[in-house]
C-alpha positions, 0 to 999 in steps of 0.5 A: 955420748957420741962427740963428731969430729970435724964438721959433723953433727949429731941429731935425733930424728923427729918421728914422722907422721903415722895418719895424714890429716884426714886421719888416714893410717899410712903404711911405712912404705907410703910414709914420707922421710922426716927431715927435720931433727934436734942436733945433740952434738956438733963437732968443733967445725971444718978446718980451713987450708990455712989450718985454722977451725972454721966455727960451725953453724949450728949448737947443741938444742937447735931444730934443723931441717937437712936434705931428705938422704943425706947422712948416715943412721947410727945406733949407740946406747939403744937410740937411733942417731944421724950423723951429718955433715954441716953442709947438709943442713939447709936451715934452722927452724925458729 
């Protein structure tokens, strides 16, 4: 398994929407990217000019929604991950 360093976390993208509501198939180009996802790991957080961890904001099991571009795609053992920074992550959706 993947284990971020720092502030970094490790989500699975949740799979966007294939028809609109309507049932109209949509091309992939015409498709809206996906921001929310379900973190699979998250790193031990920042740490401060002090040298002290900064505790991070979010846990393994937690939806979150993050900036439509932000982070970076990885693929490890066939799956498709996103690495982000916590700064990235807007909010945890409840």
């Amino acid at each position: 398994m993947l284990k971020p360093l720092g502030d970094r976390i490790v989500v699975t993208v949740d799979k966007e929407e294939e028809k609109t509501v309507g049932g109209i198939v949509l091309a992939n180009n015409a498709k809206e990217k996906p921001q929310t996802a379900e973190v699979v790991a998250a790193g031990p957080g920042a740490v401060s000019p002090e040298g002290k961890t900064i505790a991070m904001s979010v846990k393994t099991g937690d939806k979150v929604l993050f900036d439509k571009y932000a982070g970076s795609e990885v693929k490890y053992d066939d799956k498709d991950y996103l690495i982000l920074h916590e700064k990235d992550i807007m909010a945890i959706v409840e």
